[in-house]
KOLKOL-981756 format. One record per residue: x, y, z of N, C-alpha, C, CB in turn. Coordinates in pm, whole numbers. Glycine has a CB too. Layout:
KOLKOL-981756
X, Y, Z, X, Y, Z, X, Y, Z, X, Y, Z
...
This chain:
KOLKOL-981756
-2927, 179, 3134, -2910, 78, 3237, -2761, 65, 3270, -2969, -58, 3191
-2699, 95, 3369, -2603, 63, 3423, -2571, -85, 3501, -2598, 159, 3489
-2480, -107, 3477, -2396, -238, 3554, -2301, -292, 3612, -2379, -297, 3520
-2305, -320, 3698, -2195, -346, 3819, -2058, -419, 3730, -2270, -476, 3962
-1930, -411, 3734, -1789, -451, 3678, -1846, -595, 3675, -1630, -417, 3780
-1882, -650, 3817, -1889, -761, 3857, -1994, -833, 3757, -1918, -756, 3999
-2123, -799, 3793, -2170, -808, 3708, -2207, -846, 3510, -2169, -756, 3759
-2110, -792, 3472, -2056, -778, 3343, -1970, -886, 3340, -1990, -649, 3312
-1890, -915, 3414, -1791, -1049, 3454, -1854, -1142, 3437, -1735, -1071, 3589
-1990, -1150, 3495, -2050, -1256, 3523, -2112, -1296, 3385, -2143, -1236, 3638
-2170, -1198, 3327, -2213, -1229, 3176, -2132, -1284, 3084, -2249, -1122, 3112
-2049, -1169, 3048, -1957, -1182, 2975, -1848, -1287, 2959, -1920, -1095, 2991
-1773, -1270, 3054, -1637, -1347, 3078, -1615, -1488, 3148, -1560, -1261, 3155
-1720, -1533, 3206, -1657, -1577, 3330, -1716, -1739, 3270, -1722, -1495, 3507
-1784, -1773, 3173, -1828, -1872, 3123, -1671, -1961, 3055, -1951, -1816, 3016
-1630, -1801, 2981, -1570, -1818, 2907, -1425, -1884, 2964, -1582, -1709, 2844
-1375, -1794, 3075, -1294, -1859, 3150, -1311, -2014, 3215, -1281, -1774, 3236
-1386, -2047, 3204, -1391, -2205, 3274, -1381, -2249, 3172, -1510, -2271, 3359
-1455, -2242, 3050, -1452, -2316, 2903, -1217, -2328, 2855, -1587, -2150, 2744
-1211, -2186, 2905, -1059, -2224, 2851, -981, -2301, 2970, -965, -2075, 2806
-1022, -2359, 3081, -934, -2419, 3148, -982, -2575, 3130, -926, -2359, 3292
-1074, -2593, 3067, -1123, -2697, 3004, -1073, -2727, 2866, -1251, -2682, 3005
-1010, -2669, 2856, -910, -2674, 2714, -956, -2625, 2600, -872, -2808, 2668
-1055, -2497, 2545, -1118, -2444, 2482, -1025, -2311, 2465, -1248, -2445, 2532
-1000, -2298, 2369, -961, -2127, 2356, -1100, -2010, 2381, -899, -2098, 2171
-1040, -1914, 2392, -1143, -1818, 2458, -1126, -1652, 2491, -1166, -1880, 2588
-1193, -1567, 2391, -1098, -1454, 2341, -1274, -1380, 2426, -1026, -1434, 2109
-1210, -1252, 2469, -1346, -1120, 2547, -1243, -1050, 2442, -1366, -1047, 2784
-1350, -1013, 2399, -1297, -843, 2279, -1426, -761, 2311, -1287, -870, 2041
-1377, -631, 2327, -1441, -495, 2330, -1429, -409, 2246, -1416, -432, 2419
-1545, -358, 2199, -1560, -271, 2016, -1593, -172, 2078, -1687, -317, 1870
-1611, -52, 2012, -1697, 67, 2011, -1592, 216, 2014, -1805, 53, 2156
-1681, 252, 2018, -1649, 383, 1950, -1560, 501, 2091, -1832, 456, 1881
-1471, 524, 2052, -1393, 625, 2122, -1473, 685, 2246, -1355, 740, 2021
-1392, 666, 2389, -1525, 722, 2485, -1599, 662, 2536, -1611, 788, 2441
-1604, 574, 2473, -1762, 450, 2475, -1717, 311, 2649, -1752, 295, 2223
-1620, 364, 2714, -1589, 285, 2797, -1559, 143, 2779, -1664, 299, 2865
-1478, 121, 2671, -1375, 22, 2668, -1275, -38, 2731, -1332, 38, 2611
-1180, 43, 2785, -1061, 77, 2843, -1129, 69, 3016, -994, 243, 2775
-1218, 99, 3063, -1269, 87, 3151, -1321, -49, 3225, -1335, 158, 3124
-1449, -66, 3109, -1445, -195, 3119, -1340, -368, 3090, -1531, -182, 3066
-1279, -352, 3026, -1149, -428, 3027, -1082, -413, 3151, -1056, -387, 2919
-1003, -315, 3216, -881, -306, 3274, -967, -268, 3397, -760, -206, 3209
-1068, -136, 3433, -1132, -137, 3569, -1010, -34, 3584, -1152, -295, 3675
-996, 59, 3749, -950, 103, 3776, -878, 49, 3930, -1010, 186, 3740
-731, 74, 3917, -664, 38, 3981, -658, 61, 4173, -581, 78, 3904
-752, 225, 4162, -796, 287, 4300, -896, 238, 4340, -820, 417, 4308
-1011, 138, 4312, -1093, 82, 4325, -1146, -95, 4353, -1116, 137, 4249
-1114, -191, 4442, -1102, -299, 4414, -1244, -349, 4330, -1063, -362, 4536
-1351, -279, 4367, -1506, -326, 4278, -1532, -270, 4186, -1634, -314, 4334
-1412, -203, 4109, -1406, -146, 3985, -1272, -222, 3907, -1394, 21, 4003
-1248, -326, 3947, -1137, -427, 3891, -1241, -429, 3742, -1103, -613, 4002
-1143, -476, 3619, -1198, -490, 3467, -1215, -608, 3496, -1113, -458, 3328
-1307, -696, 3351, -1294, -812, 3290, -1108, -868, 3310, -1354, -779, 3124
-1004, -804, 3260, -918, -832, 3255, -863, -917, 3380, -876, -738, 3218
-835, -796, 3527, -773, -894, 3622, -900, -988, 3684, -685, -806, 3749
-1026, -985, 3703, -1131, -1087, 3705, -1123, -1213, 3659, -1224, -1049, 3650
-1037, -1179, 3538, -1044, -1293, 3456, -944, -1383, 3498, -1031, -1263, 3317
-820, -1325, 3528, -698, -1379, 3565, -691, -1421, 3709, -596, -1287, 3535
-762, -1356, 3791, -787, -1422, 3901, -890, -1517, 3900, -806, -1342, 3991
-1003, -1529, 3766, -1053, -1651, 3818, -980, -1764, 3731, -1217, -1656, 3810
-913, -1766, 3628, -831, -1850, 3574, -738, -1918, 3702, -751, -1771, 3461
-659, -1868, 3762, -633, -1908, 3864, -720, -1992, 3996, -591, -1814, 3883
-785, -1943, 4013, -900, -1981, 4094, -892, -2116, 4022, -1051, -1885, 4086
-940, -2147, 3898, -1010, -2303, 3850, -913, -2350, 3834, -1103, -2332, 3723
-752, -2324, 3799, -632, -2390, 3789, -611, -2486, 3939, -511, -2270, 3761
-609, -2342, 4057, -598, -2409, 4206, -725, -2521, 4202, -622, -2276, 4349
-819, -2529, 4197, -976, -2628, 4216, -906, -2789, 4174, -1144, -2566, 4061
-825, -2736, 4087, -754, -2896, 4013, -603, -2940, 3987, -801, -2908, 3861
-613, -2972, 4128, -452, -3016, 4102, -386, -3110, 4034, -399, -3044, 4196
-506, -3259, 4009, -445, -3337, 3952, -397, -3313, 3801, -513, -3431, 3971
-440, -3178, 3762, -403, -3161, 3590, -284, -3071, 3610, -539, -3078, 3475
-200, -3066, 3499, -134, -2964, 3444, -174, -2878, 3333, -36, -3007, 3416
-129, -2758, 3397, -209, -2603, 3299, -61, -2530, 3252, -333, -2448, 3435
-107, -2503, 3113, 52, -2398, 3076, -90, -2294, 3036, 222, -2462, 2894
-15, -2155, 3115, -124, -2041, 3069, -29, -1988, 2995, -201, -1932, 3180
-114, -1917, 2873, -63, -1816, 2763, -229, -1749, 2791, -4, -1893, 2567
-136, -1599, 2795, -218, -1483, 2803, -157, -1348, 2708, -229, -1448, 2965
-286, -1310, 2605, -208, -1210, 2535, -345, -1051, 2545, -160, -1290, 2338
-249, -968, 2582, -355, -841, 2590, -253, -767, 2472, -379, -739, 2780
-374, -719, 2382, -331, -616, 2311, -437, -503, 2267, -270, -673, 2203
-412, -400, 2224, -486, -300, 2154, -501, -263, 2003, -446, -205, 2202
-595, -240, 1932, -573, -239, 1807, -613, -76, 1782, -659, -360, 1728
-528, 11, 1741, -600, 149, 1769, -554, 225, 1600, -516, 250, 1945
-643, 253, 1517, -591, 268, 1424, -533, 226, 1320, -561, 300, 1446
-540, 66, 1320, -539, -62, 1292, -401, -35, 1300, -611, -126, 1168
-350, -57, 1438, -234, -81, 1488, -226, -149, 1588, -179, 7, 1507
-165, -242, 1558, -209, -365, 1653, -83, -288, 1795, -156, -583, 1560
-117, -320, 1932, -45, -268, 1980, 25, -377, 2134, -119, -133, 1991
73, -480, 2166, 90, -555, 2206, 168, -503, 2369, 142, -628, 2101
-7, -505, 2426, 22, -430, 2556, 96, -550, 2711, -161, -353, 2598
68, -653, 2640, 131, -753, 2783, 100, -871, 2717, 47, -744, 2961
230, -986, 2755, 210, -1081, 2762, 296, -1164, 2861, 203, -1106, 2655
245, -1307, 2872, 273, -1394, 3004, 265, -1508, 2953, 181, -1382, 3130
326, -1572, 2996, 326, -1753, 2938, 382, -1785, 3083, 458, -1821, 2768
361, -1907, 3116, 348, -1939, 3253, 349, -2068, 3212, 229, -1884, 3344
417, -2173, 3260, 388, -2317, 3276, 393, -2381, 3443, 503, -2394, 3180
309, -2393, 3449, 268, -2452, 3589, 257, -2643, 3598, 99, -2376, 3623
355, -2719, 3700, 387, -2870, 3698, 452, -2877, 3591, 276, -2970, 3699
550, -2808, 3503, 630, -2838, 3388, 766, -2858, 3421, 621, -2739, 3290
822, -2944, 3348, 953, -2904, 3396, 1014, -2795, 3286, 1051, -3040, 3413
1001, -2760, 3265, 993, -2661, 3104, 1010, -2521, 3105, 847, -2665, 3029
């Protein structure tokens, strides 16, 4: 059975993202075995806008529910990393404070 990026978003992630702008922490991890479309599904491909990953989905809808509510203040911390070989590998991070003076 195959499934649309979007799709998978919708299962997966996208609960999860409203739960953390509600002040819940909230981690999408992807397991499996070499090949197994990990890297795919996370990140999506860049030549494709309906092949976007969980990843920027996520960040654009984090945004999305940040804009929905102005009367709050949001500080985003976002951490992507890889663990390959039990090597942790610390592919991007972002901290952002939004209405802070900070």
């Amino acid at each position: 059975m195959k499934n649309s990026q979007e799709e998978l978003f919708e299962y997966c992630a996208k609960e999860i993202i409203s739960k953390s702008v509600e002040g819940y922490n909230g981690t999408v991890f992807a397991y499996g075995q070499t090949g197994s479309g990990k890297t795919f599904t996370m990140s999506g491909t860049p030549n494709n806008y309906n092949y976007r990953g969980i990843i920027p989905r996520s960040i654009t809808r984090v945004f999305q529910e940040i804009g929905s509510k102005p009367e709050y203040e949001f500080k985003v911390e976002v951490s992507y990393l890889e663990i390959y070989n039990e090597i942790v590998i610390i592919l991007f991070i972002i901290c952002k404070a939004f209405g802070s003076s900070t």
